[in-house]
VMD Tcl script that draws the C-alpha trace (Angstrom):
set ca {
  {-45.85 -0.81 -37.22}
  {-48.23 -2.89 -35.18}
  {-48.58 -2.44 -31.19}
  {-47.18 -6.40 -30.53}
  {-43.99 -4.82 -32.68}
  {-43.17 -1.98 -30.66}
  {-43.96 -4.05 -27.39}
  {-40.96 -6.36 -28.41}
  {-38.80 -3.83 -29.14}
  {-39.89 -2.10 -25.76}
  {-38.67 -5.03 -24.06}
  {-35.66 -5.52 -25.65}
  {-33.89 -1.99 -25.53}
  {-35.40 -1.85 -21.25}
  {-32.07 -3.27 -19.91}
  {-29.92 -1.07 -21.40}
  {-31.61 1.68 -20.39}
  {-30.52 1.39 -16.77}
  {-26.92 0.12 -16.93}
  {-24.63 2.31 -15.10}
  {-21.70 3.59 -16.01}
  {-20.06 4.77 -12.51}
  {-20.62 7.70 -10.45}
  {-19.82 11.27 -11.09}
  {-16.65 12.85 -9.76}
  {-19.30 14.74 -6.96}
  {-20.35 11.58 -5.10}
  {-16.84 10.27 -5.42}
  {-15.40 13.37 -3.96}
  {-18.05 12.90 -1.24}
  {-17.03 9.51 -0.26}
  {-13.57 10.72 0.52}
  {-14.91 13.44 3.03}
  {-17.32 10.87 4.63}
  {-14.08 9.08 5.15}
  {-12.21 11.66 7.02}
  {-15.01 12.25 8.90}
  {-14.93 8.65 10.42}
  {-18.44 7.59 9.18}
  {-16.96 4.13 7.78}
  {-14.92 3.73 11.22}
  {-17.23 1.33 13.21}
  {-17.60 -1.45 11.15}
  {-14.17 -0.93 9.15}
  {-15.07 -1.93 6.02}
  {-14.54 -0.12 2.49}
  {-18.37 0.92 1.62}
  {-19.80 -0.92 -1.34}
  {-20.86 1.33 -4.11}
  {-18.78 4.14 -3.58}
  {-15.45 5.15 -4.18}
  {-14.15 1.37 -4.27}
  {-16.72 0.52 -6.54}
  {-15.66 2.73 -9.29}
  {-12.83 0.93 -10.84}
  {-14.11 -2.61 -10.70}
  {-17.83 -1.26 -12.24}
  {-15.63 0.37 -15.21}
  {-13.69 -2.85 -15.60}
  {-11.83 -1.83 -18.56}
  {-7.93 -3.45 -18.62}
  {-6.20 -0.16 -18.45}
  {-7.34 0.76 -14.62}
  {-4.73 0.92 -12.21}
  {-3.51 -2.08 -10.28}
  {-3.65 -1.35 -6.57}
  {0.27 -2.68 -5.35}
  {0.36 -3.04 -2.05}
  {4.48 -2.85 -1.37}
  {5.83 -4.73 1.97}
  {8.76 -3.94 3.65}
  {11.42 -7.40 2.90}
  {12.18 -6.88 6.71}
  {8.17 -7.50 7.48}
  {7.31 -9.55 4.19}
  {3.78 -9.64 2.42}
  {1.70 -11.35 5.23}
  {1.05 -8.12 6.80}
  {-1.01 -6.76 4.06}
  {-3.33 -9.77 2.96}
  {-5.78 -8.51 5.53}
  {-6.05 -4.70 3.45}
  {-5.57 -6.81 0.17}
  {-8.34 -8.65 1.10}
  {-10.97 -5.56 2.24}
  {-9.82 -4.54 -1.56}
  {-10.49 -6.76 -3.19}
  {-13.71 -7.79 -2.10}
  {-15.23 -4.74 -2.94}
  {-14.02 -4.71 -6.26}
  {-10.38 -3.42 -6.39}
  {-7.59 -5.13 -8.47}
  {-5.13 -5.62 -6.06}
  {-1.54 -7.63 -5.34}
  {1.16 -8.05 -2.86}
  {4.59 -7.13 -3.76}
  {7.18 -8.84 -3.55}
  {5.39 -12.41 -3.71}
  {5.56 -14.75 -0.67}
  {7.49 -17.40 -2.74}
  {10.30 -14.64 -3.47}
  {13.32 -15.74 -1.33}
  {14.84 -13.34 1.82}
  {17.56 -10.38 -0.36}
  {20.57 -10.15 0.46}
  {20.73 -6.71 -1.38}
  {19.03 -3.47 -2.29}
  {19.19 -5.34 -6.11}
  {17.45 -8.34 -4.65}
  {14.53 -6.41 -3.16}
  {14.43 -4.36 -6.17}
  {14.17 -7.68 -8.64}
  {11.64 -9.02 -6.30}
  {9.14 -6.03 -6.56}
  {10.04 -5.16 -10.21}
  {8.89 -9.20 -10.78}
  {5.44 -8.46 -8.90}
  {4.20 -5.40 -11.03}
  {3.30 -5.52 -14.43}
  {5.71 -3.44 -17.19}
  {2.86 -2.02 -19.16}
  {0.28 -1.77 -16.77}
  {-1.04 1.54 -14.68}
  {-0.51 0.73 -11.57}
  {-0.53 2.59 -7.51}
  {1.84 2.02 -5.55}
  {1.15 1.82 -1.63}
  {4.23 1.26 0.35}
  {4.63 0.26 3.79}
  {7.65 1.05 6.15}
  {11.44 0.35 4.22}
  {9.90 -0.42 1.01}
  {9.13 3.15 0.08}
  {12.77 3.46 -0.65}
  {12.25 1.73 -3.55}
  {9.49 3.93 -5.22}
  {11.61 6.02 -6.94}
  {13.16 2.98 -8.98}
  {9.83 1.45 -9.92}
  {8.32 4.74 -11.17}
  {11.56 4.41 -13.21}
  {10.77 1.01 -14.67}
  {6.95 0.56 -14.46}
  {3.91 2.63 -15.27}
  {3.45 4.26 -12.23}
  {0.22 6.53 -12.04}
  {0.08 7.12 -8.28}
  {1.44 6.50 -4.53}
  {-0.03 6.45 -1.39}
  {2.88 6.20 1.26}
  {1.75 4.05 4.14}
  {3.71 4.58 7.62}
  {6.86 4.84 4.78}
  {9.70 6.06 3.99}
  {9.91 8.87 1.36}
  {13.33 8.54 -0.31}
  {15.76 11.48 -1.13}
  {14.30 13.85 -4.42}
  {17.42 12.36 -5.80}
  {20.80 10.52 -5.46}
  {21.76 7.58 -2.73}
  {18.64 6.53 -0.72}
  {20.52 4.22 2.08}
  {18.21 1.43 3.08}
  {19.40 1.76 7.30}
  {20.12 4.93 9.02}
  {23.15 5.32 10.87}
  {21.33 4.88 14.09}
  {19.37 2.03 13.14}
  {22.85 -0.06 11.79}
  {24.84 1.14 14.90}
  {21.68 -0.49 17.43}
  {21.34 -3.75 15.29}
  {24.41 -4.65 14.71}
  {24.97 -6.16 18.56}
  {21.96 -8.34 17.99}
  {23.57 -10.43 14.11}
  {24.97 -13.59 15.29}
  {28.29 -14.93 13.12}
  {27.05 -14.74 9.31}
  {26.18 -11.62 9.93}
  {22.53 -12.36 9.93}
  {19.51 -10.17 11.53}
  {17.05 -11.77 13.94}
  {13.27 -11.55 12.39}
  {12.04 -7.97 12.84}
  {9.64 -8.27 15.52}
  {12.41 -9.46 17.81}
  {14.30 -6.37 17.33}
  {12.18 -4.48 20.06}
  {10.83 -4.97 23.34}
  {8.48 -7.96 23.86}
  {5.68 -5.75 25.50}
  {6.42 -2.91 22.60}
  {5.72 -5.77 19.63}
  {2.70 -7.16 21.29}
  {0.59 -3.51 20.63}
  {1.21 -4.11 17.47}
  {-0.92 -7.24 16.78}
  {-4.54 -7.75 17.33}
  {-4.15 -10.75 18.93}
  {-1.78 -13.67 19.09}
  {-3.09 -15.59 16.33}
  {-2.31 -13.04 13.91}
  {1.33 -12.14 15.39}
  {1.67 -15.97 14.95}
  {1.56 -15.83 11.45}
  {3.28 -12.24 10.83}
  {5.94 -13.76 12.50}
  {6.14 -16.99 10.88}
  {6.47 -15.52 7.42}
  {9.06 -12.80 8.50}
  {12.62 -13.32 6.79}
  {16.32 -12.72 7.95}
  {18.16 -10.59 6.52}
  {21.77 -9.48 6.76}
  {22.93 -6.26 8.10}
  {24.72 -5.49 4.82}
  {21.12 -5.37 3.60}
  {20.70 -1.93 5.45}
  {23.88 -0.57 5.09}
  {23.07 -1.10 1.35}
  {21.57 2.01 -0.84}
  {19.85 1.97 -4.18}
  {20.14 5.52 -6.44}
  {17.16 7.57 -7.11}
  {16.90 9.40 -10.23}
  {15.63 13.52 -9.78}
  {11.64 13.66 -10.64}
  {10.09 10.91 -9.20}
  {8.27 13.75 -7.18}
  {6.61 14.86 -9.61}
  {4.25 11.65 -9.78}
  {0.69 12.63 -7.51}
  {1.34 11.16 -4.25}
  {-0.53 10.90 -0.92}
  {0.74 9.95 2.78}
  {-1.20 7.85 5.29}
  {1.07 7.84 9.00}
  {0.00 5.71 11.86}
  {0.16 7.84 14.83}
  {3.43 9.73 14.87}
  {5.88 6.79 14.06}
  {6.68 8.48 10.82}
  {6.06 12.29 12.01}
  {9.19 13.84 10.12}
  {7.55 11.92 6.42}
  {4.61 12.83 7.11}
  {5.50 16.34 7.62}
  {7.65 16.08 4.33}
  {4.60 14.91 2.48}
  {2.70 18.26 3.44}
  {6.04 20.31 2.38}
  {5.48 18.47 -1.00}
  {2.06 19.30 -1.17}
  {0.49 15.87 -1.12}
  {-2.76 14.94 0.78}
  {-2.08 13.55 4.03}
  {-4.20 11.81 6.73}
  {-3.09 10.37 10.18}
  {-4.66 7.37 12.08}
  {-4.00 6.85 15.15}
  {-2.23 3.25 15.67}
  {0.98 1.70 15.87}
  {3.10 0.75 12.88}
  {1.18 -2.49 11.95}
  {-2.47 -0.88 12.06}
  {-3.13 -2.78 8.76}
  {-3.25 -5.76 10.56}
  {-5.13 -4.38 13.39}
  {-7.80 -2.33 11.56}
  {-7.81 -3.20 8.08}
  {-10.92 -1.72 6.82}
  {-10.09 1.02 8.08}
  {-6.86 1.48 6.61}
  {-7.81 0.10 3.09}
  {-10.96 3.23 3.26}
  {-8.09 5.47 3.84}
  {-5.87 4.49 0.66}
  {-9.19 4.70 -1.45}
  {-9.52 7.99 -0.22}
  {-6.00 9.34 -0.82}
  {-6.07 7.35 -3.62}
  {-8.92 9.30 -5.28}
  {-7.43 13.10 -4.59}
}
mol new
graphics top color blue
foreach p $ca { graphics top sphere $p radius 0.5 }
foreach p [lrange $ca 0 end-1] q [lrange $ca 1 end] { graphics top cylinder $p $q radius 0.2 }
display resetview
């Protein structure tokens, strides 16, 4: 074969002879102890080839679809910042239930609304916020659920009624429904001063606020059944300061990984990178 041969064939067959096929479990595992150790904290963004990278550089249809699951008393607009961090570096992501789904009136309606967001066939992770982690149990029913990463949740009963409101929550709202029977948005549940921590700055509580919906008290005094063994799906927790304490000790009890930041219940909006390098970290254990 003559030398201009072989320097063609050189030439060709040099691409594929550095194409990557994603990092080895050691760097990945490395990534999520860099994490915890706060070295991504200062300019809270999810680092680029990493961790976050791995999914999007494997590409292949059967990767899991990052759900990020808002409460219906909140509604979606509180996680476009996180979805956003995802995304950008590479993560499949959506927001469940979709902002065009209408306020429920039931435990049903929510259910229907995040049932329509996720795909049936689909691997997908579920990451919950507040309320809407009583409805993991029925999606890990109905969808293929490989994963959940609680986020400042709820984590329903092993099995049987999961009630939407505790008693204590229903007996302190229901002086503030006016004559339907109709909650005010969330955010005006609590003291002024109390809601403003929560927010970065008013812009963003602006827009939170505008998207919120009202529900009905029935809503909360409403329950949705869990069937026994949704446990026994890999899980992680992620609490915001102690808001969720007693979960968050129930997630160690279960065994799950668990990791704490300190903030107040809305610290996507407030720190997003941050919280979207902690759900790529839990999500990866």
């Amino acid at each position: 074969m003559s030398t201009s041969i072989l320097f063609v064939i050189f030439f060709i067959l040099l691409p594929h002879l550095f194409v990557s096929h994603g990092f080895p479990d050691d760097r990945r595992n490395g990534y999520c102890d860099r994490v915890r150790d706060g070295e991504f904290n200062d300019d809270n963004r999810v680092p680029p080839h990493d961790a976050a990278q791995t999914i999007a550089e494997r590409g292949r249809p059967q990767d899991p679809l990052l759900v990020l699951m808002a409460s219906a008393l909140l509604g979606p607009a509180a996680w476009e910042p996180v979805a956003h961090r995802l995304t950008d570096r590479g993560w499949d992501v959506t927001v469940a239930p979709h902002a065009s789904e209408p306020a429920p009136r039931t435990a049903a309606d929510a259910l229907a609304a995040y049932l329509g967001a996720v795909p049936s066939r689909r691997p997908v992770l579920l990451v919950p916020h507040s309320n809407a982690g009583n409805f993991v149990p029925a999606l890990i029913a109905e969808r293929n659920v490989v994963g959940v990463v609680f986020v400042d949740a709820v984590i329903p009963v092993d099995a049987g009624r999961q009630q939407l409101g505790t008693p204590e929550q229903l007996a302190a709202l229901e002086p503030l429904v006016d004559e339907p029977g109709t909650l005010p948005p969330w955010s005006s549940w609590f003291d002024p001063a109390d809601v403003d921590s929560l927010f970065p700055d008013p812009a963003t509580r602006s827009r939170i606020e505008a998207a919120q919906p009202r529900l009905p008290l029935s809503y909360l005094r409403d329950g949705i059944e869990v069937r026994a063994g949704w446990t026994s799906t890999p899980a992680g927790y992620l609490a915001f300061g102690d808001t969720y304490a007693p979960e968050r000790e129930r997630a160690r009890a279960q065994g799950w990984p668990v990791s704490t930041v300190v903030g107040g219940h809305l610290h996507m909006v407030v720190d997003p990178g941050r919280v979207a390098a902690e759900i790529v970290a839990l999500a990866q254990l």
